[in-house]
C-alpha atoms as an extended CHARMM CRD file, in Angstrom:
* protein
*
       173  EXT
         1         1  UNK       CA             80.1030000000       86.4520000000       81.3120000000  PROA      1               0.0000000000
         2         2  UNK       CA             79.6100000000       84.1770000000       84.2600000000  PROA      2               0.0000000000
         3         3  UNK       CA             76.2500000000       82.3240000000       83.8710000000  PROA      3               0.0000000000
         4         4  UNK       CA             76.9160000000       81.2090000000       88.0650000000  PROA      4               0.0000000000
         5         5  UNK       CA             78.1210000000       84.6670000000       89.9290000000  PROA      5               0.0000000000
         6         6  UNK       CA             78.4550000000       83.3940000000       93.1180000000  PROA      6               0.0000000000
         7         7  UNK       CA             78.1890000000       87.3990000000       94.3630000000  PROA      7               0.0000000000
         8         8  UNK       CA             76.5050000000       87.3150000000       98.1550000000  PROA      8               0.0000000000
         9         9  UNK       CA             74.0700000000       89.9450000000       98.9620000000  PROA      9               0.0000000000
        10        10  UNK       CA             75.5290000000       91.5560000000      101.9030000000  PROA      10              0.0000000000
        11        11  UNK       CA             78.5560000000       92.5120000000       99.5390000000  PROA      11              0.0000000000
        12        12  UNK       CA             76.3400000000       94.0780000000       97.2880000000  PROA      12              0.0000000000
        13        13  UNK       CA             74.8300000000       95.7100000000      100.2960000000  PROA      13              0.0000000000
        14        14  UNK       CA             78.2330000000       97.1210000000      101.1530000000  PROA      14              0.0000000000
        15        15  UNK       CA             78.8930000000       98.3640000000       97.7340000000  PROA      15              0.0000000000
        16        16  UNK       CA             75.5070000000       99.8560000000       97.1140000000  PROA      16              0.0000000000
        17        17  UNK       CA             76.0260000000      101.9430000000      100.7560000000  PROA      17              0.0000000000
        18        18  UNK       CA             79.6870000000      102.8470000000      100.3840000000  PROA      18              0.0000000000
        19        19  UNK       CA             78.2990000000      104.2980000000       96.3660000000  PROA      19              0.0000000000
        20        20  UNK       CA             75.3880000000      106.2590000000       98.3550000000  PROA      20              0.0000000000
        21        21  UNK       CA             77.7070000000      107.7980000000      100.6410000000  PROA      21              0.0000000000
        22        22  UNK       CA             79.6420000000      109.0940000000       97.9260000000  PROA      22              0.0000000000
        23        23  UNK       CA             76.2830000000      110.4870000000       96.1550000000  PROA      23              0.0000000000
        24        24  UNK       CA             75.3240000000      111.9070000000       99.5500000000  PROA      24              0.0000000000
        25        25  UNK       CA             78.6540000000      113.8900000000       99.9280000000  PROA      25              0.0000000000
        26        26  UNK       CA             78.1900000000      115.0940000000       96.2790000000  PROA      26              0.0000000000
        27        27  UNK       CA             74.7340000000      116.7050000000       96.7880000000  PROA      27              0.0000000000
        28        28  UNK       CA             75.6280000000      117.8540000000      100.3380000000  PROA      28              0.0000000000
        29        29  UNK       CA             78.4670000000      119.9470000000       98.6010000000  PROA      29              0.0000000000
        30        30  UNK       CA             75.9970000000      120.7410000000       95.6030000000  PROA      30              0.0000000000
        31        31  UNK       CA             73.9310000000      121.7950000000       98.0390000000  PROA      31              0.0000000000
        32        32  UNK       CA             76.5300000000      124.3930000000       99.6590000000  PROA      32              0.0000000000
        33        33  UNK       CA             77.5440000000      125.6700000000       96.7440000000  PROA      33              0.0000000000
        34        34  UNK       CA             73.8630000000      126.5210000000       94.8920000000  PROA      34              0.0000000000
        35        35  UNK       CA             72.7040000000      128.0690000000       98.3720000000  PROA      35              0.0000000000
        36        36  UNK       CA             76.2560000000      130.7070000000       98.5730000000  PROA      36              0.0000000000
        37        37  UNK       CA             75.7160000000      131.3270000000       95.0420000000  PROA      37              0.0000000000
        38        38  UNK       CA             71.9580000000      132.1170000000       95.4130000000  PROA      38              0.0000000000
        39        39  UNK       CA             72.5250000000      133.9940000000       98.6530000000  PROA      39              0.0000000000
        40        40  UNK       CA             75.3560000000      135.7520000000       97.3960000000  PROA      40              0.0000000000
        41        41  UNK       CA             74.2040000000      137.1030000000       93.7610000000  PROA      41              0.0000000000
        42        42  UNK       CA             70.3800000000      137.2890000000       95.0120000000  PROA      42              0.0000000000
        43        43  UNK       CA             69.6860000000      137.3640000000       98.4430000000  PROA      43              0.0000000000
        44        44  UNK       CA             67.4920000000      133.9910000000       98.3650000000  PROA      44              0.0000000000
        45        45  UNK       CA             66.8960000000      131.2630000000       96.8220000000  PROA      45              0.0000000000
        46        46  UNK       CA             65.1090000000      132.0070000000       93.6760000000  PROA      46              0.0000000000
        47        47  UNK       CA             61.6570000000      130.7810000000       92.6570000000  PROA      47              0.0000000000
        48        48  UNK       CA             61.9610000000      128.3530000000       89.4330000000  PROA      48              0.0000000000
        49        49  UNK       CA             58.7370000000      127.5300000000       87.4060000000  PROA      49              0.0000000000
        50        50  UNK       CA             58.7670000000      123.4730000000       87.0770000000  PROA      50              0.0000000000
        51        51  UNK       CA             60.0670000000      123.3080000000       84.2670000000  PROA      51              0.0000000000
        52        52  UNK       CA             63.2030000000      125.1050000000       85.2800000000  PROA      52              0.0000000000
        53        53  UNK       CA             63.1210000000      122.7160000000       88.5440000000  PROA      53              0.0000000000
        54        54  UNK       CA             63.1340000000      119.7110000000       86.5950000000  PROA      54              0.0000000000
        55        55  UNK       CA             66.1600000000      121.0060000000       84.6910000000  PROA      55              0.0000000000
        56        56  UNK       CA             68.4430000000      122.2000000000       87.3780000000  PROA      56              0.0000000000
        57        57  UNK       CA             67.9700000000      118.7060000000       89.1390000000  PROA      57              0.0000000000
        58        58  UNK       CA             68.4690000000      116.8650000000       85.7760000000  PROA      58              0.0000000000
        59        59  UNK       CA             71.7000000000      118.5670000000       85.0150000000  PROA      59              0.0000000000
        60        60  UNK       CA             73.4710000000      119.1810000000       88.7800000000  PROA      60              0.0000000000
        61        61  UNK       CA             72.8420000000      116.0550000000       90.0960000000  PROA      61              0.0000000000
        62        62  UNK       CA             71.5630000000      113.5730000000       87.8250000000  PROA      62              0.0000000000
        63        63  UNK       CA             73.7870000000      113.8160000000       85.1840000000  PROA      63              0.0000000000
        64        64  UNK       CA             77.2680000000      114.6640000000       86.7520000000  PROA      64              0.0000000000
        65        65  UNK       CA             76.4910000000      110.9740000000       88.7630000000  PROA      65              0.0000000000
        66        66  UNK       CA             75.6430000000      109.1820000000       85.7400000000  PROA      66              0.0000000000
        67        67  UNK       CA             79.1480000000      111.0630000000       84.2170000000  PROA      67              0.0000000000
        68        68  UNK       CA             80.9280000000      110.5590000000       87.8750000000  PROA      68              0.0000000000
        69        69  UNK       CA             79.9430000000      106.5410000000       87.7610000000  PROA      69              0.0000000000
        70        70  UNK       CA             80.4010000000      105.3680000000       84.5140000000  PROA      70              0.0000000000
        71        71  UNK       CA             83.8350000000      107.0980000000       84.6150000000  PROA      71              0.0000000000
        72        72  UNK       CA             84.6480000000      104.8100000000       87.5590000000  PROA      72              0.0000000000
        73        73  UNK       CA             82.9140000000      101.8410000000       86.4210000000  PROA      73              0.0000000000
        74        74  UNK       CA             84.8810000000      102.1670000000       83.5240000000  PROA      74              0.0000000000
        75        75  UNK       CA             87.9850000000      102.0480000000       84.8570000000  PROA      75              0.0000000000
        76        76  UNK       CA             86.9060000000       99.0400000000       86.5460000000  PROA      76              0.0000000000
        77        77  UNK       CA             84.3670000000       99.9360000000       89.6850000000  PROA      77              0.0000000000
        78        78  UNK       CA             82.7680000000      102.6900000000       91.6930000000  PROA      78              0.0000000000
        79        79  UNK       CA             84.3650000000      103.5360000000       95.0600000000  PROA      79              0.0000000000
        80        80  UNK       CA             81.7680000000      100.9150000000       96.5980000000  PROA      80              0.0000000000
        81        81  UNK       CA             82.4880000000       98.0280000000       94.0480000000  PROA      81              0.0000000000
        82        82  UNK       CA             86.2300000000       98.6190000000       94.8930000000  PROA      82              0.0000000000
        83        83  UNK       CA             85.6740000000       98.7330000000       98.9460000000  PROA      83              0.0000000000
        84        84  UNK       CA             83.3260000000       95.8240000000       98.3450000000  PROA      84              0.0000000000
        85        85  UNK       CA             85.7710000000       93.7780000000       96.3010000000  PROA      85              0.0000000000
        86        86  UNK       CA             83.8280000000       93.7410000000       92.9530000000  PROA      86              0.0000000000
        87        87  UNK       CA             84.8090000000       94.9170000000       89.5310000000  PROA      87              0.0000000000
        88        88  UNK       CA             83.0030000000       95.3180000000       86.1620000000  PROA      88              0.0000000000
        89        89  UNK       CA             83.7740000000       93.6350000000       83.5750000000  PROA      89              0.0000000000
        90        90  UNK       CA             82.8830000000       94.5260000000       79.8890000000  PROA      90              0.0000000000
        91        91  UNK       CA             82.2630000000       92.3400000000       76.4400000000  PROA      91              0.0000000000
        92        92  UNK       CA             82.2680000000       96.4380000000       74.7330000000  PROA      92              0.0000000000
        93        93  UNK       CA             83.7020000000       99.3960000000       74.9120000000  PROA      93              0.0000000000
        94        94  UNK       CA             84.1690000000      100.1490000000       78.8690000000  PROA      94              0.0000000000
        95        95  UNK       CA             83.3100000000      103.9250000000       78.3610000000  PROA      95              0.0000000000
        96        96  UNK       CA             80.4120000000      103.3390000000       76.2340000000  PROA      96              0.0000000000
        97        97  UNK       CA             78.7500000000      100.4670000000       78.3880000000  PROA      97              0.0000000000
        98        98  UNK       CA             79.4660000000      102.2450000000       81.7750000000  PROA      98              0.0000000000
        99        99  UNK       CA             77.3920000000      105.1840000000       80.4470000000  PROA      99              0.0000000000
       100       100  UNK       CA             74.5250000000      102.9760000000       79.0080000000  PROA      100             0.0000000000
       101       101  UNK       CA             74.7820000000      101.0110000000       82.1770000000  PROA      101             0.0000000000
       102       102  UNK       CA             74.6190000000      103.9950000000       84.5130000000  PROA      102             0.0000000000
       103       103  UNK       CA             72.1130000000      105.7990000000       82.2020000000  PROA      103             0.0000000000
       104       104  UNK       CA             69.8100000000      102.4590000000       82.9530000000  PROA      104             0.0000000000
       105       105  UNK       CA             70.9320000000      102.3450000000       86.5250000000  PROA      105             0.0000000000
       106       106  UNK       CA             70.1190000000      106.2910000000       87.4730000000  PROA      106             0.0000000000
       107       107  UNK       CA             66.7410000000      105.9370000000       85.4020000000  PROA      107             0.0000000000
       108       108  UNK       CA             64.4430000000      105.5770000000       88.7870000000  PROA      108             0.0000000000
       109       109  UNK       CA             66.3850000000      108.1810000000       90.1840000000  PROA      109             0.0000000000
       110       110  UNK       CA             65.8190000000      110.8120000000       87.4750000000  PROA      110             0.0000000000
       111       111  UNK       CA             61.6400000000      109.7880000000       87.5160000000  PROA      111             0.0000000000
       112       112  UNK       CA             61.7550000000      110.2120000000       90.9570000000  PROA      112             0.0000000000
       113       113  UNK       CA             62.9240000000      113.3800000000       90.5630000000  PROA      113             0.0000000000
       114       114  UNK       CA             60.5400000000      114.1620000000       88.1320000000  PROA      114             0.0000000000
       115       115  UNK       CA             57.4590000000      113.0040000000       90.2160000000  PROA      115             0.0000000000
       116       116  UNK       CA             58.7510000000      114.5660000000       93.1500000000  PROA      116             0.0000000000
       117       117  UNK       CA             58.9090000000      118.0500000000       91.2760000000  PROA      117             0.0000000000
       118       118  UNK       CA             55.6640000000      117.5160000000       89.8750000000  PROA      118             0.0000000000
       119       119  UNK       CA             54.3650000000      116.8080000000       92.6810000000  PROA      119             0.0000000000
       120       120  UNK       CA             55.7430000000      120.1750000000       94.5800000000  PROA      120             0.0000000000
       121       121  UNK       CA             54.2600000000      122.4480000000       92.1660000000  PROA      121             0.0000000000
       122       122  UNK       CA             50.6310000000      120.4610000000       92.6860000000  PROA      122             0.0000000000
       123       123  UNK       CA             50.5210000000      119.8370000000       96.1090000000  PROA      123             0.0000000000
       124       124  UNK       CA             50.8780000000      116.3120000000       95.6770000000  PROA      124             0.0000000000
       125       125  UNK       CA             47.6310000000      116.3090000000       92.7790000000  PROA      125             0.0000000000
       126       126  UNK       CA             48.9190000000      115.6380000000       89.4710000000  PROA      126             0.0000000000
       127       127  UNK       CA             49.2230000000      112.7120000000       88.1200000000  PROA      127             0.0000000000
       128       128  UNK       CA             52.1300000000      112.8140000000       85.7970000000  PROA      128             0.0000000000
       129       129  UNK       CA             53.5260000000      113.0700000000       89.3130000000  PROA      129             0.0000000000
       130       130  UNK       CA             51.9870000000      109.7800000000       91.2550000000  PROA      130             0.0000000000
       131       131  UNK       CA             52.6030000000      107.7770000000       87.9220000000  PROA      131             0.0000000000
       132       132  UNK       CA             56.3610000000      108.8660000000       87.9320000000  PROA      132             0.0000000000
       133       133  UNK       CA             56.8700000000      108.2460000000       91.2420000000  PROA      133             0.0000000000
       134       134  UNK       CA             55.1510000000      104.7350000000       90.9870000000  PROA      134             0.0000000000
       135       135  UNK       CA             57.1120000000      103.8570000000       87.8700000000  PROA      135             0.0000000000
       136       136  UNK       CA             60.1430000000      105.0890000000       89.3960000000  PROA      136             0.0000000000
       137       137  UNK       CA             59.6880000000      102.8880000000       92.5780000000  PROA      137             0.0000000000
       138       138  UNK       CA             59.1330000000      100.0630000000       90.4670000000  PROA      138             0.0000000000
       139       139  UNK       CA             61.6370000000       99.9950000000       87.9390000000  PROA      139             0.0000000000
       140       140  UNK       CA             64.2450000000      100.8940000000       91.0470000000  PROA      140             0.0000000000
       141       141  UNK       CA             63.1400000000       97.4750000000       92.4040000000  PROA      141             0.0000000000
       142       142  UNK       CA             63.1250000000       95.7800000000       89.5130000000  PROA      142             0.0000000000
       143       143  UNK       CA             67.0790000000       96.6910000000       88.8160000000  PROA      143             0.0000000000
       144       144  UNK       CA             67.6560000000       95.8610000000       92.7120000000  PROA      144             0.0000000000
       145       145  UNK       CA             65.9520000000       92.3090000000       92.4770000000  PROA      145             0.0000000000
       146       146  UNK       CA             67.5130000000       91.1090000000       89.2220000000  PROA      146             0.0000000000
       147       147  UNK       CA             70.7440000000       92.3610000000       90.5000000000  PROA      147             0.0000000000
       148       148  UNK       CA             70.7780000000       90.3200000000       93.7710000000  PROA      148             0.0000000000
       149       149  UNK       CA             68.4030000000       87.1880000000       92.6190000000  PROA      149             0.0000000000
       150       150  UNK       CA             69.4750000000       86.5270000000       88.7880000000  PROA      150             0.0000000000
       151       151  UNK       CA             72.1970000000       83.3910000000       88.4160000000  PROA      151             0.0000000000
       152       152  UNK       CA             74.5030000000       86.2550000000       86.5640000000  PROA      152             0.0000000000
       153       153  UNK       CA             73.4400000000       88.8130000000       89.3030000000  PROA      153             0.0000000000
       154       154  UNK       CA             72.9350000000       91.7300000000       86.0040000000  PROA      154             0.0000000000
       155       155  UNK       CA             69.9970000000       93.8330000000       85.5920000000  PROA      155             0.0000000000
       156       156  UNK       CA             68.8720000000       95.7930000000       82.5580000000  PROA      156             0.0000000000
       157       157  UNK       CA             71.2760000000       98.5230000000       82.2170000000  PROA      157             0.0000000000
       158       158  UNK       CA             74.2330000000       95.2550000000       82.5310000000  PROA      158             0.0000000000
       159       159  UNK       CA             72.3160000000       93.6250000000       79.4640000000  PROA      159             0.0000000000
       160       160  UNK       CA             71.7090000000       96.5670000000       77.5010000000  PROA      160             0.0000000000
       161       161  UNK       CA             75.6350000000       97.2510000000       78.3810000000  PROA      161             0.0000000000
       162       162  UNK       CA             77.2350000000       93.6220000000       78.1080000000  PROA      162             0.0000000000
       163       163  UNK       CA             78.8020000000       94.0790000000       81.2730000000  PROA      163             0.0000000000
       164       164  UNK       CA             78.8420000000       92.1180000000       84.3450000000  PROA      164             0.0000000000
       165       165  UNK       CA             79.8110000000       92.9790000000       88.3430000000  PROA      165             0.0000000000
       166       166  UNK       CA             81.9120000000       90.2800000000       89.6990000000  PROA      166             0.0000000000
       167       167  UNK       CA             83.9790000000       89.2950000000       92.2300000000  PROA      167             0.0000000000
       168       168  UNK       CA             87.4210000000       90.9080000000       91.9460000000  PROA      168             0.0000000000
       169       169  UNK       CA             89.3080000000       87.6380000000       93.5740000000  PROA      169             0.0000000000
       170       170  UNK       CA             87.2500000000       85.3070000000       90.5090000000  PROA      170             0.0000000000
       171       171  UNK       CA             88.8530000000       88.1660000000       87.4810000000  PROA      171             0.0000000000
       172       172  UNK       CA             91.9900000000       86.2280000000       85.7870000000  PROA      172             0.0000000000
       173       173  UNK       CA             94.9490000000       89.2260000000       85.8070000000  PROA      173             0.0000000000
């Protein structure tokens, strides 16, 4: 592990929009293909109790991009990492770090979730809702800070997974 990682921020930046494209085409074609199926087999979009809410948006989109990115990452990068020239590197086992380090890195994203949800079926009111949402928020910038301002540029889910992003031009072949 580098203790220096001399990674500038715009390159991050590229890699983190190039990654959110690809999670934006993802749930754009999610999207098309829940909306024929409802349409088709029902006539409309169902009505789901919370519960059942929670769980769709768990396991189509939370889940297949935790699955999607650690499969990249461990084959050495998501498509941003590669277009921004960074690869991870691992101490462990690549496919078991990419998933803890993915699991770690999607966390805000699946609270968010949850406190949005909650906070559909309440009309904005509950609180398990607001304190989701807040906790999501900051653990998101938590991750986004140590990744961009540590020496080693890792966050949690990179210390929890002994793995490192780093320049691909600095990796001995």
């Amino acid at each position: 592990m580098l203790e220096e990682n001399p990674i500038p921020f715009l390159t991050r930046l590229k890699e983190l929009i190039f990654d959110y494209l690809l999670i934006l085409v993802y749930l754009v074609c999610l999207a098309i293909v829940c909306l024929s199926f409802y349409f088709f087999f029902y006539g409309r979009i169902p009505v789901f109790t919370m519960l059942q809410s929670q769980l769709i948006a768990t396991v189509t989109s939370v889940l297949p991009i935790v699955g999607i990115f650690s499969w990249m990452d461990s084959r050495g990068g998501s498509w941003g990492k590669k277009r921004a020239g960074l690869i991870v590197r691992y101490t462990k086992n690549p496919i078991q770090s990419a998933l803890i380090r993915n699991s770690i890195k999607f966390l805000p994203w699946q609270i968010g979730h949850m406190g949005t949800i909650a906070g559909i079926y309440s009309s904005y009111t509950s609180i398990f809702g607001h304190i989701c949402t807040i906790t999501s928020l900051m653990l998101l910038l938590t991750l986004l800070l140590m990744a961009t301002n540590r020496k080693d540029k890792r966050h949690f889910g990179d210390l929890l997974a002994g793995s490192q992003v780093v320049l691909k031009r600095l990796v001995q072949p």
